[in-house]
N, C-alpha and C positions, 0 to 999 in steps of 0.2 A: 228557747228553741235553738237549736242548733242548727247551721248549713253546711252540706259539704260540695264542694264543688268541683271534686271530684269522688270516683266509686270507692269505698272505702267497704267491700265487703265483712268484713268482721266488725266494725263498726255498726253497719247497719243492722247485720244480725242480732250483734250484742242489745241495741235500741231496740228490737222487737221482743224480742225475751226480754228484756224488762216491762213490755206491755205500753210501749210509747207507741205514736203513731207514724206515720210518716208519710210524705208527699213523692210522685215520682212520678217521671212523665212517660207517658207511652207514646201510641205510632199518633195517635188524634188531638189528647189531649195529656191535663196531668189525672193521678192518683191518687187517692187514701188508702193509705195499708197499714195494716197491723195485723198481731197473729190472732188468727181468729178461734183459735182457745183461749182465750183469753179474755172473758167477759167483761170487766171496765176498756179493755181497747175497742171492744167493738161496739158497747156502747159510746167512747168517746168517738166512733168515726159516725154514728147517730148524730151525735148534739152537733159535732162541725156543719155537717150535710143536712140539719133541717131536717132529715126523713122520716117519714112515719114508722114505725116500727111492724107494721103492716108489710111494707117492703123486704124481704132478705137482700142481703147483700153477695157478692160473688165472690170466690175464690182464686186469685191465682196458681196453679202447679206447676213445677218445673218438668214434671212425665206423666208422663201415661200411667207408671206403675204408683206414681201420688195422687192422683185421680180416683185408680181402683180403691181407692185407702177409706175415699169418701163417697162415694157412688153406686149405686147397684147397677154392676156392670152385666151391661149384654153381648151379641152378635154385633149389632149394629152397632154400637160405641164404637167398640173395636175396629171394625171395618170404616167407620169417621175418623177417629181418633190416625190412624194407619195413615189415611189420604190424606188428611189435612194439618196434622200435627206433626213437628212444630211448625204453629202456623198461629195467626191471629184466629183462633176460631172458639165458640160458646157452646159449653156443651150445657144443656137443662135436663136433668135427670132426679130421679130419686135418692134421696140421700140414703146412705147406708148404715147411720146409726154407728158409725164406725168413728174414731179420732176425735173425741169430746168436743165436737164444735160448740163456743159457746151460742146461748138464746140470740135469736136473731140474725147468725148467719144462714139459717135455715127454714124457711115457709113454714107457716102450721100450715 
């Protein structure tokens, strides 16, 4: 395991393209993240977290326009998305079949 303790963007990228996982805090608590094409990361952010596999997990995006990439976007997204982004906010929507998530970032 490696720590950084400070932001090392390309570093951290580079860690997710190779399919590691990684910790990071947000506004409440901390994180697990990994790319979530990536089918052993996302199952290894399973086995850390206990979760059923029943569960999906959620996605981080840094836009709006990464969002569309995965979601069947509507009016109303858009018009959320608009007011409250960027912002801490959780959008649940239908997934779009779109950017090979692997199994389990996605509800059956």
């Amino acid at each position: 395991m490696r720590r950084l303790t400070e932001c090392n963007l390309a570093l951290v990228l580079a860690e997710l393209q190779a399919g590691k996982t990684i910790v990071f805090p947000t506004e409440t608590s901390y994180g697990l993240g990994c790319d979530a094409t990536k089918q052993a990361a996302v199952e290894r952010i399973y086995k850390i977290k206990g979760r059923t596999k029943t569960k999906s997990l959620l996605i981080v995006v840094p836009s709006v326009d990464e969002a569309k990439k995965y979601l069947v976007w509507n009016d109303l997204l858009q018009k959320i998305a608009k007011k409250y982004w960027p912002g801490p906010l959780t959008i649940v929507a239908p997934y779009s079949g779109q950017g090979n998530l692997a199994k389990g970032v996605v509800s059956a």
